[in-house]
C-alpha positions in Angstrom: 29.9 193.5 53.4 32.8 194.9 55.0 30.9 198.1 56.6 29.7 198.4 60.0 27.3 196.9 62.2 23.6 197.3 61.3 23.2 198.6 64.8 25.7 201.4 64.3 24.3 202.1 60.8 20.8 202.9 62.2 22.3 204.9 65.3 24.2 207.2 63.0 21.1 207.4 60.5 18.8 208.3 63.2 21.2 211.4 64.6 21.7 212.7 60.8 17.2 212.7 60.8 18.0 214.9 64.0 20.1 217.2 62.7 17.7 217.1 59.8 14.9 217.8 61.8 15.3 218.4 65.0 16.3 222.1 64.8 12.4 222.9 62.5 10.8 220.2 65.9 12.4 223.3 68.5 11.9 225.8 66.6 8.6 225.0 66.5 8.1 223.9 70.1 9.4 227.6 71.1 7.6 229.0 68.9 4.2 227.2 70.3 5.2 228.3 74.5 5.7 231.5 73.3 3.3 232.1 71.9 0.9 230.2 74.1 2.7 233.1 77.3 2.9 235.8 74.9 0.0 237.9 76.1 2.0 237.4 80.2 5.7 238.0 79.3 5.8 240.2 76.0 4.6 243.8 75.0 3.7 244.2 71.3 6.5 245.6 69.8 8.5 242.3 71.4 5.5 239.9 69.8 6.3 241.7 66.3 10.2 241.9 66.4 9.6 237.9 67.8 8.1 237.1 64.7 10.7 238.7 62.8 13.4 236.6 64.3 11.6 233.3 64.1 10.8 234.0 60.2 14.4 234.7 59.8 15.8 231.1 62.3 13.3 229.3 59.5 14.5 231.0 56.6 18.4 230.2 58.4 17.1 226.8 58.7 15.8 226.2 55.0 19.0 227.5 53.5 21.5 225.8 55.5 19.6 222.4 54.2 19.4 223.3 51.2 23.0 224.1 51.6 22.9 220.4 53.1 21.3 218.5 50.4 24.3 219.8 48.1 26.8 217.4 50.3 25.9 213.9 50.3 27.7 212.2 54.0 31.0 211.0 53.5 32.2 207.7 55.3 28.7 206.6 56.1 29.7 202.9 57.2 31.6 202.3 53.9 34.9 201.5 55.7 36.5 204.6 53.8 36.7 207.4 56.6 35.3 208.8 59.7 31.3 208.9 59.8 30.3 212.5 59.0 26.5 213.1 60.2 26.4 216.3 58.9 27.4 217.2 55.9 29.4 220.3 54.5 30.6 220.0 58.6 32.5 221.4 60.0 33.5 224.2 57.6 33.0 228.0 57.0 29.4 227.4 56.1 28.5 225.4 59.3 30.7 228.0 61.3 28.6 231.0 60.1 24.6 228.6 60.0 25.8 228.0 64.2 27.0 231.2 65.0 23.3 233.0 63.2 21.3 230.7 64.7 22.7 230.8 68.3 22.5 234.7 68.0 18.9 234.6 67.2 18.0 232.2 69.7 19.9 234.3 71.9 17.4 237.4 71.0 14.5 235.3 70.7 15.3 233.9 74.1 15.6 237.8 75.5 12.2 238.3 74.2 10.3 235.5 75.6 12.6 232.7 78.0 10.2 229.9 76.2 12.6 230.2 73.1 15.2 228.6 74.7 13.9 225.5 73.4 15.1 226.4 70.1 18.7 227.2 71.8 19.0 223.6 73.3 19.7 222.1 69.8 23.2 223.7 70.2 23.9 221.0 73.0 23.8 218.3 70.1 24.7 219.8 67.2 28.1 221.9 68.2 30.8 219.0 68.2 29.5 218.2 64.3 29.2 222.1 63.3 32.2 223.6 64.9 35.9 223.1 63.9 37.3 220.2 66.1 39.6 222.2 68.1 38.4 222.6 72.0 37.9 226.5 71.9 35.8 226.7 69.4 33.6 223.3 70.8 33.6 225.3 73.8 33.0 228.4 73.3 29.9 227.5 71.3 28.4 225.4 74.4 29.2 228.2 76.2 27.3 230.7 73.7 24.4 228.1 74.6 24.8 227.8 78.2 24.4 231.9 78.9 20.9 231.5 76.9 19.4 228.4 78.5 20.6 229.7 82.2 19.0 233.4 81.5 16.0 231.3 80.7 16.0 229.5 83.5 17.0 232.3 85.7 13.4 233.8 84.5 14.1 235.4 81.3 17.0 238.4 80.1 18.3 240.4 81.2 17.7 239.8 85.0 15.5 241.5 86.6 17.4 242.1 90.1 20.4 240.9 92.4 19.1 237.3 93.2 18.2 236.7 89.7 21.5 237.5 88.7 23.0 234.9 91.3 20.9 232.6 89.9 21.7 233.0 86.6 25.3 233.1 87.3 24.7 229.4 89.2 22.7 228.3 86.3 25.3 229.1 84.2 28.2 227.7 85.5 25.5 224.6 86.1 24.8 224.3 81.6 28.4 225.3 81.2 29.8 222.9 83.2 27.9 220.3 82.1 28.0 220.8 78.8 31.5 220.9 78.4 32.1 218.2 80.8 29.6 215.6 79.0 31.5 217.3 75.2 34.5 216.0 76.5 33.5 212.6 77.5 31.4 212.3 74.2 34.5 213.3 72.4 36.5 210.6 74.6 33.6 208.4 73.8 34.0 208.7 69.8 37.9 208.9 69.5 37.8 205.5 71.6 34.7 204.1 69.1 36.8 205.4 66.3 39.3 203.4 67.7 37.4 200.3 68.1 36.3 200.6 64.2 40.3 201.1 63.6 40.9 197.8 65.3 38.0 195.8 63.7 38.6 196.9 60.5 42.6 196.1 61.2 41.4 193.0 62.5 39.5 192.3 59.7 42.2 192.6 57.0 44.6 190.6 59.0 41.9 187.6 59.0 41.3 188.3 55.6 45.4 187.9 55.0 45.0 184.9 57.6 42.6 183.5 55.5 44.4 183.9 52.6 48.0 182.7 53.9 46.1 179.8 55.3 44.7 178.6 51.3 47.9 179.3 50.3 49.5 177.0 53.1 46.5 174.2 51.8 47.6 174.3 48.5 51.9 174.1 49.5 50.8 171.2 51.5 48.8 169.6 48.8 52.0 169.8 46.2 54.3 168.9 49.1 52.1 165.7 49.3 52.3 165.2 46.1 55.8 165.5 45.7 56.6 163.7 48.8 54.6 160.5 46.8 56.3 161.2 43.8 59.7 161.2 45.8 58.8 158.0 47.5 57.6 155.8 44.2 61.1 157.3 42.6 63.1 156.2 45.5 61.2 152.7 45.6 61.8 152.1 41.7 65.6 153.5 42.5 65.8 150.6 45.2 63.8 147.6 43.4 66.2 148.5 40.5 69.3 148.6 42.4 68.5 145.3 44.5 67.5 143.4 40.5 70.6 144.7 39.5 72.5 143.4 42.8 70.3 140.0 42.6 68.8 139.0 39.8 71.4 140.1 37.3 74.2 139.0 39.1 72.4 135.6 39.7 71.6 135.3 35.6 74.7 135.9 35.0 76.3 133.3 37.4 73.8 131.2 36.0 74.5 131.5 32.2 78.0 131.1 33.1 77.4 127.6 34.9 75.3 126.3 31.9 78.4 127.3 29.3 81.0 125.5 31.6 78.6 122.6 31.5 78.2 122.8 27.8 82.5 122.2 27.5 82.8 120.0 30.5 82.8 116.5 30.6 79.5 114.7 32.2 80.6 114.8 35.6 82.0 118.1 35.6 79.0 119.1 34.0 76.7 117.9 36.6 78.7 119.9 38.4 78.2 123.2 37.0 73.9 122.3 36.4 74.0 122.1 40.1 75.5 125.0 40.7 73.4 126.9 38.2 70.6 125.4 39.8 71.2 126.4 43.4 71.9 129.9 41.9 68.4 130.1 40.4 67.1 129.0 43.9 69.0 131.3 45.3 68.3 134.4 43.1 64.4 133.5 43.2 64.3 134.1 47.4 66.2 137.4 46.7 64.1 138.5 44.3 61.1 137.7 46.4 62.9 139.2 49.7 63.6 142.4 47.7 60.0 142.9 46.9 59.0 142.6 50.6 62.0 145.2 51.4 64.0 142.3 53.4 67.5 142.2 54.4 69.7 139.9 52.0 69.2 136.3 53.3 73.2 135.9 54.3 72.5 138.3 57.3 69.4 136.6 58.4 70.9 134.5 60.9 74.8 135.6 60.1 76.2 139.0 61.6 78.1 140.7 58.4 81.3 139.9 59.0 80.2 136.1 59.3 78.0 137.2 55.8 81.3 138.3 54.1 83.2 135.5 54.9 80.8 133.3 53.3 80.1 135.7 50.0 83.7 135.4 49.7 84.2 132.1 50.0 81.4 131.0 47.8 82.4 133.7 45.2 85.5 132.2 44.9 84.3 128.4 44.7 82.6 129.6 42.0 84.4 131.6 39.9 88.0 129.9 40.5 89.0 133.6 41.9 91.1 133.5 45.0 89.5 135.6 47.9 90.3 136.3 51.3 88.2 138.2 54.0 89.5 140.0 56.7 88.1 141.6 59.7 90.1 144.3 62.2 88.9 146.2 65.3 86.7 145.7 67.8 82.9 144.5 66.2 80.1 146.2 67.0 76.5 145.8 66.1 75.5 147.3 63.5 72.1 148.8 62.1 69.7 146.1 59.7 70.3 149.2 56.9 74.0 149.6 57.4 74.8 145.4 56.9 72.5 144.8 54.1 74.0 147.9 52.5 77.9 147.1 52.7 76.9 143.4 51.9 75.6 144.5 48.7 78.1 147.0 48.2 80.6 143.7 48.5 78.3 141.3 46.4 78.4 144.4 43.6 82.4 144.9 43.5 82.7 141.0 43.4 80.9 140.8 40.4 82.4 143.3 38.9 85.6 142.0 39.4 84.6 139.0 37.5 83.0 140.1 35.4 85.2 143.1 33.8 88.9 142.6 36.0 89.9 139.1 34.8 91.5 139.3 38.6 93.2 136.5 40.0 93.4 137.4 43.5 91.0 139.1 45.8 90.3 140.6 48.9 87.9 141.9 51.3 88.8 143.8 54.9 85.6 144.9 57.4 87.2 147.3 59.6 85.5 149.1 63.0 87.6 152.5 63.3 85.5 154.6 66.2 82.7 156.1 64.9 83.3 154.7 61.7 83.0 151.2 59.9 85.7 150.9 56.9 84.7 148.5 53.9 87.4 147.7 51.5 87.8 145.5 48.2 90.5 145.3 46.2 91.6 142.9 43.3 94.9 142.2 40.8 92.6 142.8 37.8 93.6 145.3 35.0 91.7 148.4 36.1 90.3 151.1 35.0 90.5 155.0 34.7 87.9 156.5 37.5 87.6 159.7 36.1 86.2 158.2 33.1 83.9 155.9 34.2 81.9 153.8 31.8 78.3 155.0 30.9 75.2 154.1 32.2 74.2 150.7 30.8 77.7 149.6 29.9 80.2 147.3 31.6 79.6 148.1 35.2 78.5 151.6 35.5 75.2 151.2 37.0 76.8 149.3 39.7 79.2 152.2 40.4 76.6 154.7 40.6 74.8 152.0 42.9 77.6 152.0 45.6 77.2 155.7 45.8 73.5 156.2 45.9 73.7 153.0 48.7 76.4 154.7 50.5 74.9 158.4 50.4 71.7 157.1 52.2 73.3 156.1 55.4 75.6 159.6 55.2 78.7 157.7 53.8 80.6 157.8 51.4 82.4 155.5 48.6 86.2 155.8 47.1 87.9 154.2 44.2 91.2 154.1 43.3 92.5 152.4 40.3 94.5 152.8 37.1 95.1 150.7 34.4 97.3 147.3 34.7 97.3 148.3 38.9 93.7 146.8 40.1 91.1 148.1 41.9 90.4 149.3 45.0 87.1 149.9 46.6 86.8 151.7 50.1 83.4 152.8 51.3 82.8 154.3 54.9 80.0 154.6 56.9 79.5 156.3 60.1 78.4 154.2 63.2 77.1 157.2 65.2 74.1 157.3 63.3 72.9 154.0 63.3 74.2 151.9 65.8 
């Protein structure tokens, strides 16, 4: 759980039983050959002075564990630090236990070359128990190099000139060795120190990885959700704006018809029930064409300036209104979106003209300017104050607010001017670039 590898975790346990044990193992070893050759290499004065020194390696031996036992490992594969196999190294205390003990091996190894074996545990242990700076590392394989290569130049001090050239070989032979195979040890764990550095970097940045990607899940899940929320609200905003450009508009053409007919005489009346009737007909397929998110029905086989002519003309049939369209510029063809929307835009300003105007004159121009196409109503009626416009709900305010919301989808953009007793003008302007 976030330390490392089982494999390196037994590794590093089995070199701290070495360092444990492996000195008491020589020791003991050495102890056994020279004992086994004492009666062939050593007088017994050297026997009883040998005894002395391996008494006092043991009794260097138990104290420095004992020592040991005080100083629990640091940074054993918790993540926290580099791996210590020894602890309480390096420090003044291991300085002074590898120092003592390579001197008596030294003398042990004088007395009988057999003791060397206790000396080789310098080879392993020096890197852990010296201070990490090269001369000290170095001068401590050194220390154990002269005391293997007397040993194997036949025991110290040597004897005569060729055993002195062949401990001077031997020599350079452990030292060079030694320190050569230090340094690429020491190569070896600065580069696996830098592998755990990496793993362990590697690690955290999954772990943010990880987390940056739940956090990523859970923006996506909300933008979703807002994203459905955003679409329902923009279908209700649409259903509502095409009822009120529809349905409303064709109730109240409708109630209008049936109070003429109520006043009129029985032809004139039959008159205005056919009209009302022919507006119900007509209100019904835009109500069901809405719901199915189709184009108004005048531009299903008309182009829009061909569907304005005809809105106008039957507008003013029916409200006695005088209207003129006009058309200027050059036509082009225009998006599905873009036609519907100025249609309605025109049905809308219509109705509020008769509705809230009493106009008696009106008049609608479909202009192509560039990149532009220029829709403008305007009528005679008694106007109104723009920068008071009615509320919500009352006389005409929703359809305002409608014109703009229609207009701000396709990137245009609607303008009114009016003022009271002057009419109104309605100019809306859309850009072709877009959509055509």
């Amino acid at each position: 759980m976030g330390g490392v590898p089982e494999t390196a975790a037994t590794v590093e346990e089995r070199w701290r039983q070495f360092f444990r044990w492996g000195p008491y193992a020589l020791l003991g070893i050495a102890t056994a050959l020279a004992a086994a050759t004492a009666g062939e290499l050593m007088s017994g004065p050297e026997k009883a002075a040998a005894g002395v020194l391996v008494a006092a390696a043991l009794a260097l031996q138990l104290c420095w564990h004992t020592r040991r036992a005080a100083a629990p490992p640091r940074g054993a594969g918790d993540g926290t630090g580099p791996v210590v196999l020894v602890p309480g190294a390096p420090g003044p205390g291991s300085v002074a236990y590898f120092v003592l003990r390579t001197a008596l091996a030294f003398a042990l190894t004088w007395l009988n070359p057999f003791f060397a074996v206790h000396a080789c545990v310098g080879y392993f242990d020096a890197v852990q128990l010296l201070p990490p700076r090269p001369v000290f590392t170095r001068a401590g394989l050194l220390a154990v190099a002269l005391t293997l290569a007397g040993s194997q130049a036949g025991g110290l001090p040597p004897a005569s000139t060729l055993h002195w050239v062949a401990f001077g070989g031997l020599f350079l032979l452990n030292a060079s060795l030694a320190v050569g195979l230090a340094h690429l040890g020491t190569k070896e764990t600065e580069k696996a120190a830098e592998r755990s550095a990496t793993i362990a970097q590697l690690a955290r940045t999954n772990a943010r990885l990880e987390q940056a990607l739940a956090e990523n899940a859970t923006l996506q899940a909300q933008l979703v959700l807002q994203a459905r929320e955003a679409g329902v609200a923009d279908e209700r905003r649409r259903l509502a704006a095409e009822i009120h450009d529809t349905l409303a508009q064709g109730l109240i053409g409708i109630i209008a018809q049936l109070q003429a007919a109520e006043t009129a005489d029985e032809d004139q009346a039959r008159v205005h029930r056919r009209r009302a009737a022919g507006l119900a007909r007509h209100s019904l397929g835009e109500a069901r064409r809405s719901v199915q998110d189709l184009g108004p029905a005048a531009l299903e086989h008309d182009t829009l300036p061909e569907a304005l002519a005809k809105t106008a003309g039957a507008w003013a049939e029916r409200t006695g209104i005088t209207a003129r369209f006009t058309a200027t510029g050059t036509p082009r063809p225009l998006h599905d979106e873009v036609a519907a929307t100025l249609l309605r835009i025109a049905q809308e300003a219509l109705a509020n003209a008769e509705r809230h105007s009493g106009a008696t004159r009106a008049g609608i121009t479909l202009s192509y300017m560039g990149d532009e196409v220029v829709l403008d109503i305007r009528d005679d009626g008694r106007g109104f104050d723009p920068a008071a416009p009615p509320a919500r709900g009352s006389h005409g305010g929703f359809g305002l607010d409608g014109m703009r919301a229609r207009a701000e989808r396709l990137a245009g953009e609607v303008g009114i001017e009016s003022a009271a007793g002057e009419g109104t003008a309605i100019s809306v302007r859309v850009p072709l670039a877009r959509h055509d």
